[in-house]
C-alpha positions in Angstrom: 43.6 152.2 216.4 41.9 154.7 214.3 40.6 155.4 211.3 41.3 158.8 208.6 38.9 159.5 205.8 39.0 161.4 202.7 36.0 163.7 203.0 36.6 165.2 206.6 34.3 167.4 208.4 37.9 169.1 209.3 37.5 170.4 206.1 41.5 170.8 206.1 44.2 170.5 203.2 47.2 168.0 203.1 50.3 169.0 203.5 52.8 167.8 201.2 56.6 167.5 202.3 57.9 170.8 200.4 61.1 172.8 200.9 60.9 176.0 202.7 63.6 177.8 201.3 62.2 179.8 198.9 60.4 181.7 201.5 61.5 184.7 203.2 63.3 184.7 206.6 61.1 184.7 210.0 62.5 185.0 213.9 60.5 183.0 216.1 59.1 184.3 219.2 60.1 182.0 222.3 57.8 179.3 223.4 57.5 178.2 226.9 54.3 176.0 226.4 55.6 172.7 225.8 54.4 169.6 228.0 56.8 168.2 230.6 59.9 166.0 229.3 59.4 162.8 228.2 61.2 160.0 226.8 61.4 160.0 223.0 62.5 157.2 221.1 65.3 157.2 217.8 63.6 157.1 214.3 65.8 154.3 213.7 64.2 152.1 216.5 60.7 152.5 215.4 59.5 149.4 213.8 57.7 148.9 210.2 59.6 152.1 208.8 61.4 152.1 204.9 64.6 153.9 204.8 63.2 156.9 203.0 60.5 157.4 206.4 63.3 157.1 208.5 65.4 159.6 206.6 63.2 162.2 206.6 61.5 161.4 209.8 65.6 162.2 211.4 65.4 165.8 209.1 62.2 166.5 211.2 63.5 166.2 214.4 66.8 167.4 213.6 65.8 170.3 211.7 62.1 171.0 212.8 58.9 172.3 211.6 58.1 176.4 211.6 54.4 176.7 213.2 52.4 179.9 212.7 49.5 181.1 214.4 46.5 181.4 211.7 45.3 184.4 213.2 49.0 186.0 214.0 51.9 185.6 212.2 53.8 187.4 214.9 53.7 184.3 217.1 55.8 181.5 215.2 58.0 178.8 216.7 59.7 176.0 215.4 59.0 172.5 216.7 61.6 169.6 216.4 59.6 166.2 216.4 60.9 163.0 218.1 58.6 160.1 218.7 56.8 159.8 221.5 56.9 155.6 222.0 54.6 153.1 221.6 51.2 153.0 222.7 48.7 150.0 222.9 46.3 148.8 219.6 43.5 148.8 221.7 41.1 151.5 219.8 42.0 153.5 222.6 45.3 155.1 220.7 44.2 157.9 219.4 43.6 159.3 223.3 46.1 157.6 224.6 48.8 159.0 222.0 47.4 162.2 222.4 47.3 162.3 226.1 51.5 161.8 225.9 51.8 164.3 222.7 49.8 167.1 224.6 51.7 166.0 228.2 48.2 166.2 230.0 47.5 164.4 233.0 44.3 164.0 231.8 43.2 159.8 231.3 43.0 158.7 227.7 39.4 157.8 228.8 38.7 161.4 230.1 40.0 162.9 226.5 37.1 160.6 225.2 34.5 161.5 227.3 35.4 165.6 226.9 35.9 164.8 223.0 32.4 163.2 222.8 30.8 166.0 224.8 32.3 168.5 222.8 30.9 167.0 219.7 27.5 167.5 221.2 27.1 170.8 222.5 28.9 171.9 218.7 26.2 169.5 216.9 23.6 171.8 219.2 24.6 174.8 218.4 25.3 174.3 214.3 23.0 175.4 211.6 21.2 172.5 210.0 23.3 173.0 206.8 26.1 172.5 208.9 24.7 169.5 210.9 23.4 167.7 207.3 27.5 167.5 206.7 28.6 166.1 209.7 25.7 163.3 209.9 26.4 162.4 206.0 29.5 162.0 207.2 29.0 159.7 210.0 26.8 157.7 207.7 29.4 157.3 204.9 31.8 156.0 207.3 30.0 153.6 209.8 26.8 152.6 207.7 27.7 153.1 203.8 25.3 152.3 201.2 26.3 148.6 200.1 25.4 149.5 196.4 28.3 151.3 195.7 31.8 152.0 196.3 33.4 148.6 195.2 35.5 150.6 193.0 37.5 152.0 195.9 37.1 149.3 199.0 37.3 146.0 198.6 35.5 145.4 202.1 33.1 147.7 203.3 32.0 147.9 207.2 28.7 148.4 209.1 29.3 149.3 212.7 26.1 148.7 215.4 25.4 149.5 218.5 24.0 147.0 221.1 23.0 147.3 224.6 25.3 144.9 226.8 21.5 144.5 228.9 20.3 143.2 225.3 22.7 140.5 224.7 20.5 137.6 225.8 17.5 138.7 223.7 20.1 138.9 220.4 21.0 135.6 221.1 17.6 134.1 221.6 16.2 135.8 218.5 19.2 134.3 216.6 18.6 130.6 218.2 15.2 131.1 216.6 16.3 131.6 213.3 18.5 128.8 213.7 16.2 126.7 214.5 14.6 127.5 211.0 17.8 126.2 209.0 19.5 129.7 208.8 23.1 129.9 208.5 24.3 131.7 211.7 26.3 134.1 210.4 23.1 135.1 208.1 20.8 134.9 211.3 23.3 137.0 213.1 23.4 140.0 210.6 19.5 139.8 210.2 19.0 140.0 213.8 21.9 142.7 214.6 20.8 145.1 211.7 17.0 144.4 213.2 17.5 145.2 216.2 20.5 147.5 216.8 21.2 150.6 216.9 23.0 151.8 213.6 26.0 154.6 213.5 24.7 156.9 211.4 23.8 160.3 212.6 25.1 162.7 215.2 23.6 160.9 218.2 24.6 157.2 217.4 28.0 158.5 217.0 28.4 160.0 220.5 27.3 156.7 221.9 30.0 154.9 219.3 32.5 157.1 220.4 31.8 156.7 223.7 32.9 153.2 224.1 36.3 152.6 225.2 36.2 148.6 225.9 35.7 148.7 229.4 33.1 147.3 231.1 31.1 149.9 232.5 30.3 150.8 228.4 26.3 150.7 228.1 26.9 149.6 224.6 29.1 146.7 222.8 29.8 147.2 219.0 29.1 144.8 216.6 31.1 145.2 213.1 29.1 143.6 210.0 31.6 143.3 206.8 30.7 142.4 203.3 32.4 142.2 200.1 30.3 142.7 196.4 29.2 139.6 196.8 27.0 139.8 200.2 28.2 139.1 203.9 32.0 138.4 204.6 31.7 138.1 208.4 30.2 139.2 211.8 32.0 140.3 214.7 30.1 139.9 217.5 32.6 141.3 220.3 31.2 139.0 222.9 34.0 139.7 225.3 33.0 143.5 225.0 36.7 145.1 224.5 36.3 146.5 221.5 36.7 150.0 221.5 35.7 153.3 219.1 37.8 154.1 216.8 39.0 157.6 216.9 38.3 159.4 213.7 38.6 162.9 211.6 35.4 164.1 213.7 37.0 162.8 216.9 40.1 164.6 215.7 38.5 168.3 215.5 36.2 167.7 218.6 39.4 167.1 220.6 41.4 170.6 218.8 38.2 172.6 219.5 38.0 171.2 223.1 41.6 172.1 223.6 42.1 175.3 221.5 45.1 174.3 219.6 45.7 172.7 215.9 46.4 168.9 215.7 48.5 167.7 212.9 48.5 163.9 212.2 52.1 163.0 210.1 51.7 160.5 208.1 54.4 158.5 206.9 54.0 156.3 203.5 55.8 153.6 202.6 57.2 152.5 198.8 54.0 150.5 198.6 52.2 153.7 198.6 54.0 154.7 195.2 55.1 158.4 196.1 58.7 159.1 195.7 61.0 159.7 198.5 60.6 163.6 198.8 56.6 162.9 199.3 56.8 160.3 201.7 55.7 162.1 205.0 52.4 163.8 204.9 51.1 166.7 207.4 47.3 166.3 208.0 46.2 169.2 209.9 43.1 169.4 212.1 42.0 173.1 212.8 39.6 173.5 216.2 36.1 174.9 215.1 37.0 178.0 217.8 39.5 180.2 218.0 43.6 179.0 219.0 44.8 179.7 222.2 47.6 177.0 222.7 50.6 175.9 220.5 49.7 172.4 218.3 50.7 169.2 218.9 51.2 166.4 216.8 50.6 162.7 216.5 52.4 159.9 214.0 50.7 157.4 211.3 53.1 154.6 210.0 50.9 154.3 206.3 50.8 151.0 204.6 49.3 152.1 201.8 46.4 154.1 200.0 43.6 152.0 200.9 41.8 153.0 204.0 44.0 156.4 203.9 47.4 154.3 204.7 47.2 153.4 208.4 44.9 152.9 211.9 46.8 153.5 215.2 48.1 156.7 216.3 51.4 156.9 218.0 52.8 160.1 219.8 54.7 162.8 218.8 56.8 164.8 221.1 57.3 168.5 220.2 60.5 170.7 221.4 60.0 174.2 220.7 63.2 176.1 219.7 63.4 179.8 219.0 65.1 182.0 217.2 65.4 179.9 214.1 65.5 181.4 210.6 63.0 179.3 208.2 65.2 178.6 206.0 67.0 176.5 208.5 63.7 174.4 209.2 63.2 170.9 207.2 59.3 172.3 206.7 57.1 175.0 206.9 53.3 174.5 208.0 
């Protein structure tokens, strides 16, 4: 699963559908950098899409998308965009999706582990102004101030951090306040927010992001929600297999590691209320350092506005084509 916000670090514009053919005509330089073959699935067969997605999902990989370098318009290339499969809802998809996009042979949980340690040496190096806007991210999305925005969610989430070596302790802390009449769910968040350790700076989130669910994780996460009227309900995670969610921090930690853009295409359904020509968003991810390597893309099925329309990547596969005139191309990037 993952999780998109509004105010990214990314720092990137959507990208509306829009038609390309008012623009002047560009050759594409050949592109030899695509990942091995793989087996791509139709649009038609991919389950929870409308119509409309499906219509204009087919236009992208029959038509393509025209790519240009930032830095050098020279170096263009259209890519035509099948999907990739399925991969599992485990909190591991955004890795695991983008281990099949990018062809590496790379392990989902190796893509993790380089993402997290990118993020760190990048926090080390930024200026503090630079480091303030990151961390106020991280805080508005893992430990949000429970005073306001009701006007926008209707459940808001508190994500902790606990030591797996500390779960006895939680529990006998909790007993105690039991054993004063406490509700446990009331006992539990007391304790949890107490004693744990809370995602909100640049540290806590390399240790969130971290965990993958398996069980050589140091930590366990514990997901507190609430509503405008108090506590909804505790997640404890007892059997430890919850994973991180990857998110728009994760996102540009994983571009800069590799050098290369990552666009996320989002697909939204009539409950979204767009019309038909807006129904498949590009949300691009640039890498904080320079591009070396072509981009690759990965697919959101949106449900919806709330919580930016969906949470579990899926691959795309990209075939490069040459050659191509843009006016030919369903988009330009």
């Amino acid at each position: 699963m993952g999780k998109l916000i509004c105010d990214s670090t990314a720092s990137s514009p959507v990208i509306p559908w829009r038609d390309p053919t008012s623009t002047p005509t560009v050759d594409l330089v050949d592109q030899s950098t695509a990942g091995p073959p793989t087996t791509t699935t139709s649009w038609d067969d991919v389950s929870g899409l409308e119509e409309q997605q499906k219509r204009h999902l087919t236009r992208l990989q029959a038509k393509g998308v025209l790519w240009k370098h930032p830095e050098d318009q020279n170096m263009s290339v259209v890519f035509r965009l099948s999907h990739g499969g399925e991969v599992e809802a485990d909190g591991n998809c955004l890795f695991t999706a983008s281990r099949k996009a990018m062809g590496s042979v790379l392990t989902a949980k190796e893509l993790r582990r380089r993402t997290v340690r990118r993020f760190l040496e990048d926090l080390g190096s930024a200026t503090n102004e630079v480091r303030e806007k990151i961390e106020s991210a991280i805080k508005h999305m893992y430990s949000p101030d429970l005073k306001s925005g009701w006007g926008i969610h209707v459940v808001q989430e508190i994500k902790l951090l606990a030591k797996k070596e500390d779960r006895l302790g939680l529990d006998s802390a909790i007993n105690e306040l039991l054993q004063l009449g406490m509700q446990r769910e009331l006992a539990a968040d007391s304790i949890y927010k107490e004693r744990c350790i809370a995602v909100d700076n640049g540290s806590s989130w390399a240790k969130y992001m971290s965990i993958s669910g398996s069980p050589d994780d140091e930590y366990e996460i514990i997901t507190l929600q609430y509503t405008d009227e108090g506590l909804l309900t505790v997640d404890e995670n007892r059997d430890g297999h919850a994973a991180a969610f990857g998110d728009d921090i994760a996102i540009e930690c994983l571009a800069t590691e590799f050098k290369r853009e990552i666009f996320v295409v989002q697909a939204h359904g009539s409950d979204a209320m767009v019309d038909e020509d807006n129904c498949v968003f590009f949300l691009p991810h640039r890498p904080r350092s320079e591009i070396c390597e072509p981009p690759f893309f990965l697919f959101m099925k949106g449900t919806g506005w709330c919580g930016a329309g969906g949470d579990h990547y899926e691959p795309l596969i990209a075939h490069p084509s040459s050659f191509v005139s843009q006016e030919k191309v369903a988009m330009v990037l």
